[in-house]
C-alpha positions in Angstrom: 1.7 59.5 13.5 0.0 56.8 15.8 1.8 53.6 16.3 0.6 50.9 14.4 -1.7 47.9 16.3 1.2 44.7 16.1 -1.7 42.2 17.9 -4.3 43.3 15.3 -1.7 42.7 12.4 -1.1 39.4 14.2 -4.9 38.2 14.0 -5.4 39.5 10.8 -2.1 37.1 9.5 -3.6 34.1 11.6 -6.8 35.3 10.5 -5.7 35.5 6.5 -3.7 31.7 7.6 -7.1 30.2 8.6 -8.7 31.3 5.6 -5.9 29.6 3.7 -5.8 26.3 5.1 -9.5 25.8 5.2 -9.3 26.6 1.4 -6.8 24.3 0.4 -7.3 21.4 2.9 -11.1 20.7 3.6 -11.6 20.4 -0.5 -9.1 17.6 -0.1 -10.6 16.1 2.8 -13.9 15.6 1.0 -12.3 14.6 -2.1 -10.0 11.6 -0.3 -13.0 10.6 2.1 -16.0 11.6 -0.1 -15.4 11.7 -3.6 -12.7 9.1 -4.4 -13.8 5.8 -2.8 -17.6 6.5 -4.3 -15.9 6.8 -7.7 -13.8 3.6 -7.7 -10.5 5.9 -7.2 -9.6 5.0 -4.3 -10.1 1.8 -1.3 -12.8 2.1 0.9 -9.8 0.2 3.1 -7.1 2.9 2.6 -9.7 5.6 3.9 -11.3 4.0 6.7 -10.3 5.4 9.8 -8.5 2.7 11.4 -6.2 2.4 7.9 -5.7 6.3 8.4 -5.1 5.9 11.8 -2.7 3.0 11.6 -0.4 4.9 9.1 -0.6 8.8 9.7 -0.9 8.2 13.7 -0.2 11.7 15.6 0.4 13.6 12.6 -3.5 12.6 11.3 -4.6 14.1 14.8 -2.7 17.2 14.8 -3.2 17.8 10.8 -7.0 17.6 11.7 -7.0 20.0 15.0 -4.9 22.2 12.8 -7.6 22.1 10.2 -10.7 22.5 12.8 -9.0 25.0 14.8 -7.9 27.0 11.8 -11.3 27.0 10.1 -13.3 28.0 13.4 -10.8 31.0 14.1 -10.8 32.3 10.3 -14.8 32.2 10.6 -15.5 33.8 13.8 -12.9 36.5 13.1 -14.7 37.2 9.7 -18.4 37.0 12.3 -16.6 39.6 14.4 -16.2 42.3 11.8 -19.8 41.7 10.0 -20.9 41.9 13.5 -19.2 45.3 13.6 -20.1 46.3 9.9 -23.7 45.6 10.9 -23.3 48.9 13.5 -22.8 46.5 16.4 -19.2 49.0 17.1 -20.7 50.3 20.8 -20.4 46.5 21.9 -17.0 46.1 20.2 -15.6 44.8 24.1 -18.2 42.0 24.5 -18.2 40.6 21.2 -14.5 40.1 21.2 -14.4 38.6 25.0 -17.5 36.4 23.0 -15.6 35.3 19.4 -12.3 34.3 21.3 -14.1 32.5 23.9 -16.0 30.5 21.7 -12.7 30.1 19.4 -10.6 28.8 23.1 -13.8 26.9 23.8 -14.0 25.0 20.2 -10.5 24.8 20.2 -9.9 22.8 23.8 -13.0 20.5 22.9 -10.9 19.5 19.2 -8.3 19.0 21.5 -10.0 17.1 23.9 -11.8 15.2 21.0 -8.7 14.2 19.6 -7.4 12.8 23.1 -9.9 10.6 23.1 -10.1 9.1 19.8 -9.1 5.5 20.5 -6.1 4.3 18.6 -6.8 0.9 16.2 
């Protein structure tokens, strides 16, 4: 009996993860930031950014690369196997060096995005 894969079991949880925290968080994002201060429910002052800024601090910036970095990995992951389904197997090499390079690359520029953002 051949040993199971334990990296593949490991991108499939952080893949399954990505998918979950996409799903629950970005629907709240656009409720708080969208939805609610267009509907009277909430400020436009207690969702601008310098007001989320001022009160969340680092733990806005790392809940948001969390969110980015989650969403981009748990999309290109699902790419990678349509890309497969779609009888692109042969290339299987290339596409992976190309979906975790562009995952790194999105990754290190939310990271370097979030360096920058001045603080209020």
């Amino acid at each position: 009996m051949a040993e199971p894969d334990k990296l593949e079991a490991v991108l499939w949880l952080t893949f399954t993860l990505g998918g979950f925290i996409a799903a629950l968080f970005i629907p709240v994002i656009i409720v708080i930031n969208n939805l609610a201060p267009g509907i009277g429910a909430l400020s436009q002052e207690i969702v601008s950014y310098d007001s989320m800024l001022a009160r969340l601090g680092p733990l806005a910036r790392i809940f948001f690369l969390i969110v980015v970095v989650a969403s981009i990995y748990h999309g290109m992951h699902r790419f990678k196997f349509v890309l497969f389904d779609i009888g692109l197997l042969k290339f299987k090499t290339p596409i992976y060096v190309l979906t975790y390079a562009i995952i790194v690359i999105s990754a290190m520029i939310a990271i370097y995005s979030l360096i920058l953002i001045p603080n209020p």
